[in-house]
Structure formats: structure tokens, C-alpha cells
C-alpha positions in Angstrom: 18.6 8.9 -14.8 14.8 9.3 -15.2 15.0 5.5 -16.6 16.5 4.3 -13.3 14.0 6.3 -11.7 11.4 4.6 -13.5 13.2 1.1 -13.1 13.5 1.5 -9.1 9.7 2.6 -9.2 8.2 0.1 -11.0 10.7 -3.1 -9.8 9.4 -3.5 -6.2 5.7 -3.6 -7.4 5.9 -6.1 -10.4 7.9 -8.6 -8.0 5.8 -8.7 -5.3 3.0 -8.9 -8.1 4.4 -12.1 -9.8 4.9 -13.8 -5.9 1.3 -13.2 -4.9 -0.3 -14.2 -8.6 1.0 -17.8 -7.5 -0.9 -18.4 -4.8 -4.0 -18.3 -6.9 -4.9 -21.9 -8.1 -7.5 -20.5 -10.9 -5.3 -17.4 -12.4 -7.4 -14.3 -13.2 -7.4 -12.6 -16.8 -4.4 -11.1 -17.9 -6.3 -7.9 -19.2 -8.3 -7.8 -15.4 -5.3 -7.9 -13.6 -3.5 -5.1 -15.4 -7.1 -3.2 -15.2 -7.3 -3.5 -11.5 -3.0 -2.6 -11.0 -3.9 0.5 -13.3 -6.8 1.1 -11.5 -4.6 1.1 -8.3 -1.9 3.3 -9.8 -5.1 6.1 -10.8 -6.2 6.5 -7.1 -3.5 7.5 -5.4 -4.3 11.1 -7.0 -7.7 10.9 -5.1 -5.5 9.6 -1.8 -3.2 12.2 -2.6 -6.1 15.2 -2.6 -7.8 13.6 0.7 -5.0 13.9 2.3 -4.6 17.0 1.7 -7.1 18.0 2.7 -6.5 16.6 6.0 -3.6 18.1 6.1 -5.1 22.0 5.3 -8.3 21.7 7.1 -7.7 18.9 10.2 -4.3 20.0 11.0 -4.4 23.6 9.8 -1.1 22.9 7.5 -0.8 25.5 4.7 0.5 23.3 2.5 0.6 19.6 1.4 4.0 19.4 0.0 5.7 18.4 4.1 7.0 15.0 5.3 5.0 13.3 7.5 8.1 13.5 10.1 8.1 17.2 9.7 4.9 17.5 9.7 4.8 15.3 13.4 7.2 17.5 14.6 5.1 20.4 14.9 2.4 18.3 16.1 1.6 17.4 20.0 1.8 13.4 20.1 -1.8 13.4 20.7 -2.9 15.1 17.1 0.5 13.1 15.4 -1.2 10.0 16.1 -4.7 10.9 15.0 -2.6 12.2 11.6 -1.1 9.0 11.1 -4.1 7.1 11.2 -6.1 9.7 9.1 -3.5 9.3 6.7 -3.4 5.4 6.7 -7.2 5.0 6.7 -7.6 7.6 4.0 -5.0 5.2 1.6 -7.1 1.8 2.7 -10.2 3.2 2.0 -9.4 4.3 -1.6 -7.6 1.3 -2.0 -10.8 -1.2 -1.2 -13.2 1.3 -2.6 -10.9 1.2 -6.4 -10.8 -2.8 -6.1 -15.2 -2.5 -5.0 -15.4 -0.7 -8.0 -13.3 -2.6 -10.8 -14.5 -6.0 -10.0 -17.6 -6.4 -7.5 -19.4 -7.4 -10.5 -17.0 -9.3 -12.7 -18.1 -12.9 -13.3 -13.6 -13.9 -12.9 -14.6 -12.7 -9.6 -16.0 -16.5 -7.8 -13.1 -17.5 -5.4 -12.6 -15.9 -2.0 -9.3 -15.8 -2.5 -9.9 -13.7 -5.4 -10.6 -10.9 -2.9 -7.1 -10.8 -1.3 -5.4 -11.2 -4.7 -7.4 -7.9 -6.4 -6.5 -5.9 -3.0 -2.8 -7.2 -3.9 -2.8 -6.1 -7.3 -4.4 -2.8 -6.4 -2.4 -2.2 -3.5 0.8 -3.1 -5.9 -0.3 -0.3 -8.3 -1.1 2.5 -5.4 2.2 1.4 -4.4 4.3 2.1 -8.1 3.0 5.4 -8.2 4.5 6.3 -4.6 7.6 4.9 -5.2 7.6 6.2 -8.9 7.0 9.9 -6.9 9.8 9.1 -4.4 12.3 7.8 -7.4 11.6 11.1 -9.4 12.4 13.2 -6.3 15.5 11.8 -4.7 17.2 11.2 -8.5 16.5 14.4 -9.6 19.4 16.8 -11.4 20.7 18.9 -8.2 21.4 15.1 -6.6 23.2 13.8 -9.8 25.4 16.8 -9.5 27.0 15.8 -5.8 28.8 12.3 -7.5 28.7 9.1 -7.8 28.7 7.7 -4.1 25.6 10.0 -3.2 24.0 8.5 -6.4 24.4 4.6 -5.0 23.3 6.1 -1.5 20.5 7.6 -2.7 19.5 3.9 -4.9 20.3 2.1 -1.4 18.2 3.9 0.4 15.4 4.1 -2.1 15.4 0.2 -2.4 14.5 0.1 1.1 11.7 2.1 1.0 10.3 0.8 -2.1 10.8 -2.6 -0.5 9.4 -1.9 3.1 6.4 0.5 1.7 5.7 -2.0 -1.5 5.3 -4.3 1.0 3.3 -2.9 3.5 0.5 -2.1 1.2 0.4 -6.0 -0.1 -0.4 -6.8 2.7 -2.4 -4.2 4.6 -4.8 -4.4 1.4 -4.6 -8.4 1.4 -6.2 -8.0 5.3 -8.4 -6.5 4.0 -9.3 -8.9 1.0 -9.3 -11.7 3.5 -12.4 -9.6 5.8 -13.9 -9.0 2.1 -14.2 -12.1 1.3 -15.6 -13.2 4.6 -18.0 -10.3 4.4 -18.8 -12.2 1.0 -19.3 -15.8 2.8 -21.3 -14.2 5.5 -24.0 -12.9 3.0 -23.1 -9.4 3.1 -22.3 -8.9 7.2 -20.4 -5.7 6.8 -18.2 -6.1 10.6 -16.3 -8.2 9.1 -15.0 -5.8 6.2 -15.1 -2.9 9.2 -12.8 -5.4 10.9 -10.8 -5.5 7.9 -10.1 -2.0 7.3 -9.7 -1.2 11.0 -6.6 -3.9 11.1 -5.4 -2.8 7.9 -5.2 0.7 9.1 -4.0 -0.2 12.1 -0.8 -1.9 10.5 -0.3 0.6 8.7 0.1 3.4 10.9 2.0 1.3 13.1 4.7 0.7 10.1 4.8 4.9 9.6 5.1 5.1 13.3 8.0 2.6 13.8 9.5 4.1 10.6 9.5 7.9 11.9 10.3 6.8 15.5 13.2 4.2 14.8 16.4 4.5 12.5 16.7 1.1 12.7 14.9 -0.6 10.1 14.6 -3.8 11.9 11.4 -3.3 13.9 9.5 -2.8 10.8 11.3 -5.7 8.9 10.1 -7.7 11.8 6.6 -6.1 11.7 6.3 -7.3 7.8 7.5 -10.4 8.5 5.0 -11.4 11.2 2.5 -10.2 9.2 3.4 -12.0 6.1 2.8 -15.3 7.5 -0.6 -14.7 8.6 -1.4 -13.1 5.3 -0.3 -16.5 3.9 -2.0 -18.6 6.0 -4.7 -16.3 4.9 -4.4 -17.3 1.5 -4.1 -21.0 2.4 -7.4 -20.4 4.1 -9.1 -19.2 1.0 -8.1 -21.8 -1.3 -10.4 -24.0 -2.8 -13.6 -22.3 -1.5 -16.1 -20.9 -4.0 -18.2 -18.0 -3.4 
């Protein structure tokens, strides 16, 4: 079972990987793009300790190990939403500052629409990891001991996840590829990356929010899909431009 574990973890990541990698028309090196989804997959640990520490020190938690709808639970709605969007700003911000650092400088780096597809691939690897963390938790041996039908329940309900989350990141991290590479185009003017991260952020606590508030999946479906166009029409944007 740690095999379909790791086979749930890692499926939702690679697909969305191979979609996005074809809307570049000048494909980046092989060995770069498997840098920068490694490089994603390394900073979740320094996500995972910044949020922890917002949980300990902002909200007074004594530990980091509680679900963000637990966690909201003992939380007045004011403070919940200010931990959402702590949360979801800490993960955009490691996310942009991993991709800054990997390949600012590259020379494979001339395209703006090389922007949006490093803050894919890097979003893609921040992603595995979660989904890697959620697989290991849900299969574990006490699970696998209550029978097959809670096994397929449990692999149901982590496809959705992986598939909803997986998601989210793509393209929360591609808005904020697209303002990079405007920030790029504009000589440096830093709004437009500010803008970036603030819309990111902003989707992305929205998605937790719907997610805790709703058990119907089908806001947040609806959410990603509106969103996915305009990250595409992003792309199209991008095409064909050199920086």
C-alpha cells in the first residue's frame, strides 16, 4: 500500500505537468525542469515550518499537527479568515521565491511565458509532496485493517483532493508567473508582481474557504474552471514575446 500511496501522490502532479509543458512553443531543458519541480517539492518543508509558526505564535495553537477546519473551529470568523490567508500567502510566497531563486539567472529563461511555466512546474512539485503527505496518512495500516470498501473510499476521496489541490496551485502560481513576467516587460516595476501574489493568494484562500465551508465540491470545481481559462488566455498572451 505505500506504492499506491506513492502512485496517488505523484499521478495528479506529473499530469498536470505534461498539459502545461505544451503550451510552451520553445520547450525548456529536461534537466531545468526536473531542477525547478524538485526545487518545488524541497520548499514545502520551509512552508511547512512558517506555518507553523503562524499557527504557535499568531494564533496561539500548541501544536501544528490540526486541520485547518479544526483549527477554524476554535477560531472567531474574524481571526479564521486572517489564518487562511496567512496560510495561503505563506505557500505563494515560497513558491515564487523557490522559482526567483532556481532560474532568475538562467540564460533558458528568455520567454515571458517562461515565467508562468516555472511557477507551474514548481507549484506541481509543492503540490506532490502535499498530496504525497495526505496519501501516506489516509492509507496508512489502521485504515487497511477496516476492508476493502473503506480502502476504495478512501482512494475516491483522495483523487479529489489531489485533483482539486494539484490544481489550485497550477494555477495560483501560474497568476503569479503571468504578473512576473509583466514585472519583467515593465523593467523591473514590482506592483505588478505585488498584484500577482495578492490574486494568487486571494484564489487560494477562497478555494480553502469554499472547501471547509461547502460539502459540495462543485463550487470549487467551478472556481478552477473559471480560473483556468483566464490562466490560458494568459498563456496565449505570452506566446511569442521575448524578454
Amino acid at each position: 500500500m505505500v506504492i499506491l500511496a506513492i502512485i496517488l501522490g505523484i499521478l495528479p502532479g506529473f499530469a498536470w505537468l505534461f498539459f502545461y509543458l505544451r503550451e510552451d512553443l520553445h520547450p525548456e531543458p529536461k534537466g531545468l525542469i526536473a531542477f525547478v519541480f524538485v526545487a518545488g517539492m524541497v520548499v514545502t518543508i520551509l512552508a511547512f515550518f512558517a506555518q507553523c509558526f503562524a499557527f504557535k505564535n499568531f494564533f496561539f495553537f500548541k501544536s501544528c499537527d490540526v486541520e485547518l477546519d479544526v483549527a477554524l473551529r476554535n477560531l472567531h470568523l474574524f481571526s479564521g479568515i486572517i489564518l487562511i490567508i496567512i496560510l495561503a500567502l505563506i505557500e505563494e510566497v515560497v513558491k515564487f521565491g523557490a522559482a526567483y531563486g532556481v532560474v532568475n539567472k538562467k540564460t533558458d529563461f528568455n520567454e515571458p511565458v517562461d515565467a508562468m511555466i516555472y511557477m507551474v512546474v514548481i507549484a506541481l512539485g509543492f503540490a506532490t509532496v502535499e498530496n504525497l503527505a495526505i496519501a501516506n496518512k489516509i492509507l496508512d495500516h489502521k485504515l487497511l485493517t477496516m476492508g476493502v470498501t473503506t480502502v476504495g473510499d478512501a482512494i475516491k476521496t483522495i483523487s479529489i483532493r489531489f485533483i482539486g489541490a494539484t490544481l489550485l496551485h497550477a494555477l495560483a502560481s501560474g497568476t503569479v508567473g503571468y504578473y512576473w513576467a509583466k514585472t519583467i516587460r515593465s523593467f523591473g516595476n514590482k506592483r505588478y508582481l505585488l498584484l500577482g501574489l495578492f490574486l494568487a493568494t486571494g484564489l487560494h484562500a477562497f478555494f480553502n474557504y469554499l472547501i471547509i465551508k461547502f460539502d459540495d465540491r462543485i463550487y470549487t470545481l467551478v472556481l478552477l474552471i473559471i480560473v483556468g481559462f483566464l490562466i490560458i488566455g494568459d498563456f496565449e498572451k505570452l506566446k511569442r514575446r521575448s524578454i
